[in-house]
C-alpha positions in Angstrom: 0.0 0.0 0.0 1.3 3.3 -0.8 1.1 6.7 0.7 1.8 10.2 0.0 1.7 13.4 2.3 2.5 16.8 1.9 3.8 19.6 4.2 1.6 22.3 4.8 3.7 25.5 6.8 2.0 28.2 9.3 1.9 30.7 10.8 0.7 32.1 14.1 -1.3 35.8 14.2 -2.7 35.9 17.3 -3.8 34.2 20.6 -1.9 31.7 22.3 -1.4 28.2 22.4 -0.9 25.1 24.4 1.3 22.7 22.9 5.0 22.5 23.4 8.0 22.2 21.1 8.4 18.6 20.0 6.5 16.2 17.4 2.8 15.1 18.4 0.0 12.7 17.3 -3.6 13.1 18.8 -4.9 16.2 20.9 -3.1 19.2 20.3 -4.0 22.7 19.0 -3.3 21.8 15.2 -5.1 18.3 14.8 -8.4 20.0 17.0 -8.3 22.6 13.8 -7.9 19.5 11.2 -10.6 17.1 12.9 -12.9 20.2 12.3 -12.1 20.9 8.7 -14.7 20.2 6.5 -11.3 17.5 4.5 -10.6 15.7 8.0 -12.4 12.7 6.7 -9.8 12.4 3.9 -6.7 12.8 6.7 -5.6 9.2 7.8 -2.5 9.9 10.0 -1.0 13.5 10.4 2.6 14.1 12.7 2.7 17.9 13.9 5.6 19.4 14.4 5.2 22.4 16.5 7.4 25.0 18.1 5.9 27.0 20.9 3.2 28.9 19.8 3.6 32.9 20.1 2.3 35.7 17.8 4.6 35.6 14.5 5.9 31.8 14.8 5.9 29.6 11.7 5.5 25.9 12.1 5.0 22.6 9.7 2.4 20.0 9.7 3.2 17.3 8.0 -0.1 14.9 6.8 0.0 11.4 5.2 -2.7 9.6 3.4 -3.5 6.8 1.6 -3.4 7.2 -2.4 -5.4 3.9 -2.8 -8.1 5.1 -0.7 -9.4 8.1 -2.6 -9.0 10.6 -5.4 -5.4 12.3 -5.0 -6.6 15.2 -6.4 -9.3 15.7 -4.5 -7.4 15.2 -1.4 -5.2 18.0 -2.4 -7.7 20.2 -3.3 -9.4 19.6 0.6 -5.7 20.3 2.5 -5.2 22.7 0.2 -7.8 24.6 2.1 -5.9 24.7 5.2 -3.3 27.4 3.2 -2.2 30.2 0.7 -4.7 33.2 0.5 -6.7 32.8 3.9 -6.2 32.5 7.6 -7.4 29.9 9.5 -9.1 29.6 13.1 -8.7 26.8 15.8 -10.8 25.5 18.3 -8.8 27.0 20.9 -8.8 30.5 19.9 -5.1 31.0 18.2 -5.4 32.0 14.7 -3.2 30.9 11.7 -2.2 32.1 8.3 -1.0 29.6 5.6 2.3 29.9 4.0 1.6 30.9 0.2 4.0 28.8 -1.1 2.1 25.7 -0.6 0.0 26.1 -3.7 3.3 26.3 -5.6 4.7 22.8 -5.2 1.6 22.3 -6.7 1.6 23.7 -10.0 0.1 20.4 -11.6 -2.7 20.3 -9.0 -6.1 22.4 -10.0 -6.9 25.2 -7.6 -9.9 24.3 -5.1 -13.1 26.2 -6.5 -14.4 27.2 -3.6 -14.0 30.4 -2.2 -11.0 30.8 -0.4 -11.0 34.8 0.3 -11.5 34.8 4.4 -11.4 37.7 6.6 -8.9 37.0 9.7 -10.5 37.3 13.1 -9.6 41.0 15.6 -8.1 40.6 18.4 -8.6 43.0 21.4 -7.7 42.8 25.1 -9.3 39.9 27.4 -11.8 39.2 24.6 -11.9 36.0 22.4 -11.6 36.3 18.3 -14.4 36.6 16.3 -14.9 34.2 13.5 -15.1 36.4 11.0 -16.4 35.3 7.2 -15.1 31.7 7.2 -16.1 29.4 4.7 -19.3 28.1 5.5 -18.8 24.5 6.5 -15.7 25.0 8.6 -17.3 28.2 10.2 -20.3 25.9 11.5 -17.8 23.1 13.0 -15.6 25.8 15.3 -18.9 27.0 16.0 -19.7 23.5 17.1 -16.4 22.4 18.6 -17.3 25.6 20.8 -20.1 24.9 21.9 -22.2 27.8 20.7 -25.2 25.1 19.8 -25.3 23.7 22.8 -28.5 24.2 25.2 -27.7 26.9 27.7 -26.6 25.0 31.1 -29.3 26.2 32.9 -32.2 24.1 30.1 -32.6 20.4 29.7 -31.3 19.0 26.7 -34.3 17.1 24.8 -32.2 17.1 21.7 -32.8 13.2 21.3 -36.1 13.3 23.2 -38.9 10.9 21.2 -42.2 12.4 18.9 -40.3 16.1 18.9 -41.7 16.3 15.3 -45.0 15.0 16.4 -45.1 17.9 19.0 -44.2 20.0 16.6 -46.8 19.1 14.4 -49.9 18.7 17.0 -51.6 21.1 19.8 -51.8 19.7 22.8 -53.8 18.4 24.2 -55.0 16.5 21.4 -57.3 13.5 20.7 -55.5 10.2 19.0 -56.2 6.6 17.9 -54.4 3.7 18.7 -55.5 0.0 17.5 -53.6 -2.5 20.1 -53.4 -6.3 18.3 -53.2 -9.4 20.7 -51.2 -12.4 20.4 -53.1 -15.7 20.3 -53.6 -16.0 23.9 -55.8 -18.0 26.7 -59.4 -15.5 27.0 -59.3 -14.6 30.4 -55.8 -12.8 29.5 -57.8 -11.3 26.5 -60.4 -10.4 29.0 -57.6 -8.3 31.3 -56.2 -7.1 28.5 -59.2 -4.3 28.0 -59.1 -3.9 31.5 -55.3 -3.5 31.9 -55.1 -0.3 28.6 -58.3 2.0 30.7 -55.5 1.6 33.4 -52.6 2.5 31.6 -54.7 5.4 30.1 -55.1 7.0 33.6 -51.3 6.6 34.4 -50.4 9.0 31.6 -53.2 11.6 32.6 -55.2 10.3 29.3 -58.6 11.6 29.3 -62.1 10.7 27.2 -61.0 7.6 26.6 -62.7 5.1 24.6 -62.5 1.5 23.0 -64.0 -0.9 21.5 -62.9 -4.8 21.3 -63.4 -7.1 18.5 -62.8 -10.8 18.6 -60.7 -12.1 15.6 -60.3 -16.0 16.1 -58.0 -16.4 19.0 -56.5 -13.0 19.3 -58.6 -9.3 19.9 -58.5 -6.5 18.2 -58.6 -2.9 21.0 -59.6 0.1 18.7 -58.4 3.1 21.2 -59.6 6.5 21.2 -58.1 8.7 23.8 -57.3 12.8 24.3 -53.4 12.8 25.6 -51.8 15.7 27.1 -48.6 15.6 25.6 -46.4 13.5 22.8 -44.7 12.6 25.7 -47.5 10.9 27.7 -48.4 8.8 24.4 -45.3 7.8 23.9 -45.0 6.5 27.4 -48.5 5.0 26.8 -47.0 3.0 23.5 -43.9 1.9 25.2 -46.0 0.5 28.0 -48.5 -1.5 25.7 -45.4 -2.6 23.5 -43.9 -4.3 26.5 -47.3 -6.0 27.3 -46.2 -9.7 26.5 -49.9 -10.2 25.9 -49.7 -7.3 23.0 -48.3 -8.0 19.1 -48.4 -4.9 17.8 -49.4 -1.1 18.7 -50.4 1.4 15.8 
């Protein structure tokens, strides 16, 4: 398998890093700004090489890929986003210019077409950089990486919370039908069944509830009609009936 890497050079403008002098893999100032570039997925192994970080320093990164694993050119076109013509912002706050000579060893490589022309970030005293007009994509993941998406500390994050679009969609509290199918199982389990859902229905503060139970050989049918004050009090209401080993299906 081979490999190819190139050497990308920078420069620091502004803020102040972490890292010390010496060669690094994994969590340092530089590989927090290339995990966040829109290319990372196309970086399989990079080495940094940093010097002490202070305003005016210049320092390589050197990144390796495989050329079996996807387009060259492509990859060179994605890193070569990371110099010449723009500065670039990490995670941490210290700001970087690329060195313009990059795009030179290049010469049989076609410029990327996106829009490289990026306003650097001002610095002022005991206040943190401004983003300024970075590209798009790679604006969004600092933004990210910084947590300015993130639900304030003092609200609950209900981010992965279940029926959000459902919410969304209905006012509650609003009335909705469930049909509950039985499996094929002795009648007087059938018979507790019916009994068992008008209980459920008054754990979750359902209200106007109505059903009506049809016999189909040796399972029942529960058509459910109930007014629910929340998508999260049907939800519970589902789960609850799924788990019933006496239930098949809920819908």
């Amino acid at each position: 398998m081979s490999s190819k890497s190139i050497h990308v050079q920078l420069r620091v403008l502004a803020g102040v890093g972490s890292v010390e002098q010496g060669n690094y893999k994994g969590s340092t100032t530089v590989s927090e700004l290339l995990a966040s570039h829109p290319g990372h997925d196309l970086i399989m192994d990079h080495k940094l090489m940093v010097c002490v970080p202070s305003v005016g320093t210049r320092f390589a990164v050197s990144i390796s890929w495989d050329d079996t694993a996807t387009d060259i050119k492509r990859k060179i076109e994605e890193l070569a986003k990371l110099s010449a013509e723009h500065q670039v912002l990490s995670a941490d706050g210290v700001i970087f210019e690329g060195d313009e000579r990059l795009l030179a060893t290049m010469s049989d490589m076609a410029r990327p077409s996106i829009n490289l022309e990026v306003k650097g970030a001002s610095e002022g005293e005991e206040s943190e950089p401004r983003l300024g007009a970075l590209p798009d994509r790679f604006m969004i993941a600092v933004q990210a990486i910084r947590g300015d998406f993130s639900p304030p500390d003092d609200e609950p994050d209900d981010e992965r919370q279940e029926d959000l679009i459902f919410q969304a969609l209905t006012d509650f509290p609003a009335t909705v039908q469930l049909k509950v199918v039985s499996r094929a199982v002795p009648e007087e389990q059938l018979d507790s069944l019916v009994k068992d859902v008008a209980k459920l229905c008054e754990c979750v503060d359902a209200t106007d509830a109505a059903w009506k139970a049809v016999r189909r050989g040796s399972r029942r049918s529960i058509a459910l009609s109930i007014r629910v004050p929340s998508a999260l009090a049907l939800a519970e209401l589902r789960d609850a009936l799924v788990k019933d080993p006496r239930v098949q299906m809920v819908f």
